[in-house]
N, C-alpha and C positions, 0 to 999 in steps of 0.2 A: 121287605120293601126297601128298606136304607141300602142293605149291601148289595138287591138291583140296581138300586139307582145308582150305583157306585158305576164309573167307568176309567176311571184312572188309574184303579187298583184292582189285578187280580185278586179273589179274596173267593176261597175253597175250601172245604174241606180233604182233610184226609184219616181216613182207618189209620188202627195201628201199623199193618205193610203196607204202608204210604199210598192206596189206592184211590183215587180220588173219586169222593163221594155227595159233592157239590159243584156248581158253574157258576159264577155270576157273569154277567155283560162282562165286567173289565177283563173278566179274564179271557172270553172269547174274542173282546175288540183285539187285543195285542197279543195273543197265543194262537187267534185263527182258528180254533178247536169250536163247535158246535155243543153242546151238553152231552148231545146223543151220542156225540164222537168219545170222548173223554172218560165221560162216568164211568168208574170201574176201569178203569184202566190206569196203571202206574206211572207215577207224576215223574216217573224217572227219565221217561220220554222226551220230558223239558230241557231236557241237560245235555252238554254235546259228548259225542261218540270220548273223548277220553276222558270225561266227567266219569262217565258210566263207568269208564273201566276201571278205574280208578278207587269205584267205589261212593263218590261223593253223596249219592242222594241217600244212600245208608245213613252213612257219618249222619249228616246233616239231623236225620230221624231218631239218631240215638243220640247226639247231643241236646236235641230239643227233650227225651225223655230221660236223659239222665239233668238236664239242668232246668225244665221246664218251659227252656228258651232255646232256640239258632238261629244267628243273624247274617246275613252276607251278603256280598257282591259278587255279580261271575256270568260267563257268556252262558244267555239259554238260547232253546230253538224253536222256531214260529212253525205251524204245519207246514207252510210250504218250503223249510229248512234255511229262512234266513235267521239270520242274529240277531239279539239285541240284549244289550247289558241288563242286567234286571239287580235289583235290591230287594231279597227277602225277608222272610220274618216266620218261621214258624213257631207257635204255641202251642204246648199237651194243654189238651183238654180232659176235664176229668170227670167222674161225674160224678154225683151231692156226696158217696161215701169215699170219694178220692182217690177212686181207681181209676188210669188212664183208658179213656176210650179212644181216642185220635188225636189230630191233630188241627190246627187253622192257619191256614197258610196264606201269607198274604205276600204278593211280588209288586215290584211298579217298575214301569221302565222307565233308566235311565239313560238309556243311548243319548240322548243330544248331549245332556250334562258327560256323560262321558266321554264323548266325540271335543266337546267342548276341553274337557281337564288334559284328553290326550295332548288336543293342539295347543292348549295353555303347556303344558311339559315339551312338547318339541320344541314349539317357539323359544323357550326358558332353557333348552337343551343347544337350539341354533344358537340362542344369544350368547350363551358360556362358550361356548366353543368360537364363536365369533370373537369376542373379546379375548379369549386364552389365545388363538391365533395369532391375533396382532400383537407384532415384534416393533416395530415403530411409534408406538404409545405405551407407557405406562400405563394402564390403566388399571382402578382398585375405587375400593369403598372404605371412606372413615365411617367409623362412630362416630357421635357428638361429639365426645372428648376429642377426637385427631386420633386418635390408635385406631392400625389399620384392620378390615375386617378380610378383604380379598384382597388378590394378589396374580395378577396377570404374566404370561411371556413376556410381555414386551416390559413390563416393570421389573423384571431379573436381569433382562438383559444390559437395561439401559442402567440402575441402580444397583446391579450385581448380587442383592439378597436372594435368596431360596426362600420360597413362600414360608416354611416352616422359622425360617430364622425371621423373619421379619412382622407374620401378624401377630397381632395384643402390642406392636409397639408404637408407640409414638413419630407422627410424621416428621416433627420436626428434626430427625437427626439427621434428614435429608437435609437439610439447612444449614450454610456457613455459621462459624462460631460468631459471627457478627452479627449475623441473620435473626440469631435467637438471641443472644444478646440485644438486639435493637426488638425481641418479639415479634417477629414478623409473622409467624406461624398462628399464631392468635390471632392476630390482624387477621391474616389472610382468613379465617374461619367465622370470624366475626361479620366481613363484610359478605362473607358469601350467604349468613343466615340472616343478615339483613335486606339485603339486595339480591336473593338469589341466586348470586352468579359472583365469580372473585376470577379477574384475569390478570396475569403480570408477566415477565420476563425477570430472568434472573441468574445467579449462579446456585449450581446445587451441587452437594458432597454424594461421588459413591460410597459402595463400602472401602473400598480401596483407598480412600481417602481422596484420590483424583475429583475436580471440578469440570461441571460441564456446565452450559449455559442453555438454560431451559426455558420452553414457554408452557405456562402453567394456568390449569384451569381448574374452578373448583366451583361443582352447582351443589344446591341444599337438595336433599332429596325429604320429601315431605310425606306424611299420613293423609287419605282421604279427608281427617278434620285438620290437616293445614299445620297438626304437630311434629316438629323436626324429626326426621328418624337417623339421620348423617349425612354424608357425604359423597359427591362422585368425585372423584380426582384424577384427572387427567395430565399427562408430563410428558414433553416432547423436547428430545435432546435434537437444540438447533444450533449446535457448537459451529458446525461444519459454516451453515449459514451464515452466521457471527462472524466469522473469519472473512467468509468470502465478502460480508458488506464494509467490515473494515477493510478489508483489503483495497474494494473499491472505492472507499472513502480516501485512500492514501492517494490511491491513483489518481481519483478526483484533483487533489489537494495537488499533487505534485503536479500535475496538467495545467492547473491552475497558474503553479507557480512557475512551471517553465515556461507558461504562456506571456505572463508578467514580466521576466527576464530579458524574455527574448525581447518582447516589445522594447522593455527598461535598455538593451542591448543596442537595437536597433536607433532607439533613440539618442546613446550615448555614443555608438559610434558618428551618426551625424553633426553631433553635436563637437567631439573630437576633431573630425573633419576643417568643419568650419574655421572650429580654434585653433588649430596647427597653421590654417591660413593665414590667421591672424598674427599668430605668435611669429609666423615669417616675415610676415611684414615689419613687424616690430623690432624683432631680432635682427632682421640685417639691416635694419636701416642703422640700428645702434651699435652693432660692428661696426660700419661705415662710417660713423661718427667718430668712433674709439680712435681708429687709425688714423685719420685725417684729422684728428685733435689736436693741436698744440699740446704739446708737454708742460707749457708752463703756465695751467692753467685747473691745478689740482684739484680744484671745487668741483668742478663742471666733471672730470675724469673721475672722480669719486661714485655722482651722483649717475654718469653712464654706467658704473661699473656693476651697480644697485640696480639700476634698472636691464641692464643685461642676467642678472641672479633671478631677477624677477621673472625673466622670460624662461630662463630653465628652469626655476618653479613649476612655472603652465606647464612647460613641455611636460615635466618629471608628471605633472597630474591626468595631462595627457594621455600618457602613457600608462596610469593607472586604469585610468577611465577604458580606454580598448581594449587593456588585458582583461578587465571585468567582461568588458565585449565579444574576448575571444577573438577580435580582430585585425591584432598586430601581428606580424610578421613573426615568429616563432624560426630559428633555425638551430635547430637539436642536433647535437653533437655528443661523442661521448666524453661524460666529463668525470673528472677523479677529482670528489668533493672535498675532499682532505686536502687536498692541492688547492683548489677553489678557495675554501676556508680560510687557509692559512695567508695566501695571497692579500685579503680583505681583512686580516686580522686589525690593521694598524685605523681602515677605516673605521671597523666596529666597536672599536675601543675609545675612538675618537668623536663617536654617537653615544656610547654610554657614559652613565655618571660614573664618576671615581669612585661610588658606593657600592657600585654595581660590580661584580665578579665576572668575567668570562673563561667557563671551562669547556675545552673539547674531547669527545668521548669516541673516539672510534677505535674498532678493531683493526688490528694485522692485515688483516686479509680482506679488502673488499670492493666490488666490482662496480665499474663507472655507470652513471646515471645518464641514461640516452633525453637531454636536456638543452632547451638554450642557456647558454653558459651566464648572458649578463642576465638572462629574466632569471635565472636561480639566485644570483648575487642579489638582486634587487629583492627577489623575494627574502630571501634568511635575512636581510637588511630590515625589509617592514617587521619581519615577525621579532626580530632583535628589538627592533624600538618600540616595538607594542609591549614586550616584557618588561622594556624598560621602564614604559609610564605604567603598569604594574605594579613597581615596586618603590614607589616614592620616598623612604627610608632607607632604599640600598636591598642589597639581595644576591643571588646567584644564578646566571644563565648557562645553560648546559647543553653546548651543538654536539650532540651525534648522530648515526646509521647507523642501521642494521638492513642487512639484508633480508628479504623474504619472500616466499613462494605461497603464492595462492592458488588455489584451487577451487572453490567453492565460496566464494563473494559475491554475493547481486549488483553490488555498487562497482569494480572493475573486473575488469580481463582476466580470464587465468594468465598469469605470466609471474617474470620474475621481477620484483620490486623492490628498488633501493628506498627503504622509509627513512629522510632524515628528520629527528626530532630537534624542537626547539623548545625547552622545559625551562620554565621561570619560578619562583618561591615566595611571587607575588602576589596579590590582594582572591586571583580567582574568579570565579564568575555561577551566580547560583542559573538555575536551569535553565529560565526564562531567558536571560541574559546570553546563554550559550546557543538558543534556538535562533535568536537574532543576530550572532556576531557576524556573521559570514554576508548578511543581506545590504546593501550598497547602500551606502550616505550612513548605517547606521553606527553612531560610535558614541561611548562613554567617557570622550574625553569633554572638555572644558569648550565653551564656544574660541573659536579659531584655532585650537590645538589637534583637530583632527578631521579631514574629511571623508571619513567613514568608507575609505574605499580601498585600504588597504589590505584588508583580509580579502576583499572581494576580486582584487587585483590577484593575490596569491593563488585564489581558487581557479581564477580563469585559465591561469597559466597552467595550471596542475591539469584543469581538464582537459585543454587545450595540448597537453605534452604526453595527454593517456592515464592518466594518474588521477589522482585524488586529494584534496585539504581534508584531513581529520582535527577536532579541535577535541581536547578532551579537561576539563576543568572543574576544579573543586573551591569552595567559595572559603577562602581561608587559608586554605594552602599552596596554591599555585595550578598554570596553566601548563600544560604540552600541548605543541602544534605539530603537527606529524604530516611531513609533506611526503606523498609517495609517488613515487618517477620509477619511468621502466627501466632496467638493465640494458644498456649498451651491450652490443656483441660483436665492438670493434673495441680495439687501445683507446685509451683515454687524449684528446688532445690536450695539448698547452693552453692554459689558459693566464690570461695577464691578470694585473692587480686590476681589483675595481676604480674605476672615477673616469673623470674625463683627463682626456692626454693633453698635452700642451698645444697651444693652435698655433701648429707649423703646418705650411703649404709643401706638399710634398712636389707639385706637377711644376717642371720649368717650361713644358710644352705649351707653343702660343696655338692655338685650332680658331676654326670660325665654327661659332658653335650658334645651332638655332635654339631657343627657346620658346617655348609654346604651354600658357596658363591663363584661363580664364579671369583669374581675377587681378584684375591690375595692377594692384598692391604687389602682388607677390613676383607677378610676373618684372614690375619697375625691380625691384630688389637681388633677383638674379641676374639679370640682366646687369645692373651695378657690381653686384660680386664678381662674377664674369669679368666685365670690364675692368675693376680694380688687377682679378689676377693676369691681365694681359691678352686674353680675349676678344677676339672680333662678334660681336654676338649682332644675329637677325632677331627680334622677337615677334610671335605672332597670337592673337587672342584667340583659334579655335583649327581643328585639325584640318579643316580644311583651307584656310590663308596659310598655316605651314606648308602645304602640299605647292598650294600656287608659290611660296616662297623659295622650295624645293628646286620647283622646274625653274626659275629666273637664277639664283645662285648657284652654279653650279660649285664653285670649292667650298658650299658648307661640307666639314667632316663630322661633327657631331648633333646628333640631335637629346633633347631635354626636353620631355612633356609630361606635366599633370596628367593624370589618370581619369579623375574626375569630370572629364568634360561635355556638356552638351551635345546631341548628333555625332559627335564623333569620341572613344575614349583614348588614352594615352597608346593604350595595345594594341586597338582599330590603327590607328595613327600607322605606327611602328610595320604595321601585318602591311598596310598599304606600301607603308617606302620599300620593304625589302622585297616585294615584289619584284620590283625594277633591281634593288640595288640588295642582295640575299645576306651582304656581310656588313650591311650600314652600322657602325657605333649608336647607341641610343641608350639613355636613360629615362628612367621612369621614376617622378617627383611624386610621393602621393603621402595625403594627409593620416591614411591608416590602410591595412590590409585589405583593400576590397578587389584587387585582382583578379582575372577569372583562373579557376588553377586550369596549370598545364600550358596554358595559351602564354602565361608572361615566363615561364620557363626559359634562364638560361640570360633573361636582359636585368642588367645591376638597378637596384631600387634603392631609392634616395629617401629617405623616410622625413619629413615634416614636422616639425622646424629645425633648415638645418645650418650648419656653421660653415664658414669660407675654408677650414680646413677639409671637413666632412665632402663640400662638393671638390674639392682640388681631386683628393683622396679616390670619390668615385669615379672623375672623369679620367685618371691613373686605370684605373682597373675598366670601365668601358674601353678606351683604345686599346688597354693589352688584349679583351677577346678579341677585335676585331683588326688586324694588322691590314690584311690585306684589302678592306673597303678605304682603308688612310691614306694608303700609297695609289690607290687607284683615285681618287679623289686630287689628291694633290698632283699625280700625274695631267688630271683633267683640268684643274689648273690652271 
């Protein structure tokens, strides 16, 4: 009655040739066999066609009789010839004197559980192979301790061990020596079986020794009762990424600052502007004082002469200030700096201390720098006196060039460049200090010993001439400033000694000359210089009263106008008269370079604040372009 009632388990007997000699329920529920079908009939039947051939349901019969037991797993067959996994069990039966009579056979089927263990093995087959696949993650398993257990593609690739070389060992030798030194590796382990989960970015060692910059992840892998069993570790080399957010960071940074400049640029040339107006104002009223002074009144001729030094102070800072702006007038020449040098020698000896050494370094052989000749003097000037307050004990300055060819520079042009250096044995500059030298107003001199725009003046000009300011400085030993200008591929011209020249009037010619400047100041002041050198002079406040002034005089021969002006500028002006008149003389008065290019091409520019020789001098060279609007003028007459 028990093993009727039984339905979960076939349970039969069998004779010694396995012929089956009982039925219960379980066996016909899941064998499909009837009793009547079965009995006496060989259990071999159960077993699929290459079981039989094989031999198995023998084995099976003679392992249960020679050990008293056979236990197994394996595909049987249901009458209507499906499958199902089954788990047997045969047992010899014996009888009271010990001699075997059969056997009892008991099956269950375990198709689901094995349906089940299959898709557990595939799935656990997908997932290795899913994981071994991926080449873009390291992926592996620690132990507790950190020693690795697997070992993935994409962890050979990326860390360059072979699985064999690298499990039973220790993660941390992926770790900079500073890494594990500072124990990070522990860290990392500690918080990940505290918190589950351990994330961070970092640098990490291959085997090669090479660094890469990784983002790193580490979960605890746990036991159904919540006991650690190790680690998953995940490692993803985002070097490439790292690069490219720095890179954007610089870009950022540089956008930044060139946005800042230009503005700072923008503002300074304005600001220049204005000042040059001023400084003209000032400056010729104090020429015009100078001359018309009695001589015998050496207080007052003193204290003009101070205050005349003062105005070419502004100007000279003037002139800083634009070249920082990039918007002074620039006219690049080829120049042979050894020549240049030498010229200015008596200046620069005359700016340094007696403590101070000045040596020159050049080679034999070497090619002119396509430059403006005075902004070169001006520059090697500043960076002379900058080495000089450098070395406040005295020292050694050292002017030379070399030539050199680039090719592969992100910062200039392929081309050929004349580098002159300017190297001093002065105090030097630690890092910080070198990241700031070059940015305008900033300077470590003394309050009123510096206005911090002398480097920045050097640079403008360098960028502005195609080139580059390199500063390069060790805080203890001294500075080199490395100015680099393009190669000239014309002769070198003549270039004169630096300073200013004596104020001789070169022009004995008397013209009727109009001027035309908005601001009063300036425009009184030419108009007086004018007139001092003999001059019949119209003046007018704005291009269009010049134009009315135009048509009513007819023997003006030269015209003089500000650039700068309201509704109308100096070049509008100019484009209008020579409509009528294609060869008219004209000059152009402007407080900084804001020209439009190509359109002021070819008319002489008077730069802001200037001196009675300086206009003599240009209105000399405006009439020699223009001969034939002179004669047609004074013919009209």
């Amino acid at each position: 009655m028990l093993v009727d009632a039984i339905t979960d388990y076939a349970i039969y007997m069998l004779d010694l040739q396995g012929i089956v000699s009982s039925w219960n329920p379980g066996a016909r529920r899941f064998k499909g066999y009837q009793e009547a079908e079965v009995v006496g009939q060989h259990f071999s039947r159960f077993y699929t066609e290459a079981d039989r051939k094989s031999g198995l349901p023998q084995q099976a019969l003679d392992a249960a009789l020679q050990n008293g037991k056979f236990e197994g797993e394996g595909w049987r067959v249901r009458k209507d010839g499906t499958r199902f996994w089954a788990y047997s069990v045969i047992d010899l039966i014996r009888d009271p004197s010990g001699k075997p009579v059969g056997f009892a056979k008991i099956t269950r089927d375990l198709t689901e559980r094995k349906r089940a263990e299959t898709a557990l093995r595939n799935s656990q087959e997908q997932f290795r192979l899913l994981v071994d696949g991926v080449t873009d993650y390291a992926i592996y398993l620690l132990n507790r301790d950190g020693t690795v257990a697997s070992w993935n593609s994409g962890a050979q690739r990326i860390k360059g061990y072979k699985q064999e070389e690298i499990i039973g060992q220790h993660f941390s030798r992926f770790y900079t020596e500073e890494d594990r030194h500072a124990e990070l590796p522990k860290q990392a382990l500690g918080i990940a079986e505290r918190e589950g989960r351990y994330e961070k970015e970092g640098w990490r060692v291959r085997k090669d020794g090479t660094t890469f910059w990784a983002n790193v992840v580490i979960d605890a892998i746990r036991h159904s009762d919540g006991s650690l069993l190790g680690f998953a570790k995940i490692t993803r080399d985002i070097t490439e990424r790292k690069d490219t957010e720095r890179a954007l960071e610089e870009t950022r940074q540089a956008l930044v600052q060139s946005q800042k400049m230009e503005a700072l640029g923008r503002l300074t040339g304005g600001v220049a502007h204005d000042f040059n107006n001023l400084l003209m104002a000032i400056q010729g009223s104090l020429e015009l004082l100078q001359r018309n002074l009695p001589k015998d009144n050496p207080k007052i001729r003193q204290l003009l002469d101070n205050a005349l030094q003062g105005t070419q102070r502004g100007a000279a800072l003037t002139q800083r200030m634009l070249a920082f702006a990039r918007r002074q007038e620039l006219k690049p020449v080829a120049v042979n700096v050894p020549d240049l040098l030498s010229g200015m020698t008596e200046l620069l000896e005359r700016s340094l201390d007696p403590s101070v050494r000045l040596e020159t370094r050049f080679p034999s052989v070497l090619p002119p720098a396509l430059v403006d000749a005075n902004q070169l003097e001006l520059a090697i000037l500043n960076l002379a006196v900058n080495a000089r307050d450098a070395m406040p004990k005295g020292g050694t300055i050292v002017v030379g060039a070399q030539e050199h060819v680039i090719a592969h520079e992100p910062t200039v042009a392929p081309q050929r460049y004349l580098c002159v250096t300017i190297t001093d044995t002065g105090m030097g500059m630690d890092e910080r200090t070198l990241a700031q030298a070059m940015e305008p107003f900033f300077t470590t001199k003394g309050v009123g010993k510096g206005t911090g725009l002398g480097l920045p003046m050097v640079h403008g000009m360098a960028q502005q001439s195609g080139g580059q300011l390199v500063l390069k400085s060790e805080l203890g030993i001294g500075t080199t400033a490395e100015l680099w200008l393009p190669v000239a591929q014309s002769e070198p011209v003549a270039t004169k000694a630096f300073g200013i020249g004596p104020a001789t009037v070169r022009s004995d010619r008397k013209l009727v000359i109009l001027t035309v400047d908005d601001d009063p100041l300036v425009g009184l002041n030419t108009t007086s210089i004018l007139e001092e050198l003999g001059h019949k002079v119209h003046s007018a406040s704005s291009g269009t009263r010049a134009l009315e002034i135009l048509q009513r005089e007819a023997d003006i021969e030269l015209l003089i106008t500000d650039q700068a002006m309201p509704n109308m500028t100096g070049v509008d002006l100019i484009k209008n008269v020579r409509a009528e008149k294609p060869d008219f003389p004209a000059i152009i008065a402007t407080g900084y370079a804001e020209l439009p290019q190509g359109e002021a091409a070819g008319i002489p520019k008077l730069a802001k604040p200037f001196r009675q020789q300086d206009l003599a001098a240009i209105i000399d060279e405006a009439m020699a372009l223009a001969p034939t609007a002179i004669h047609s003028a004074r013919r009209e007459a």
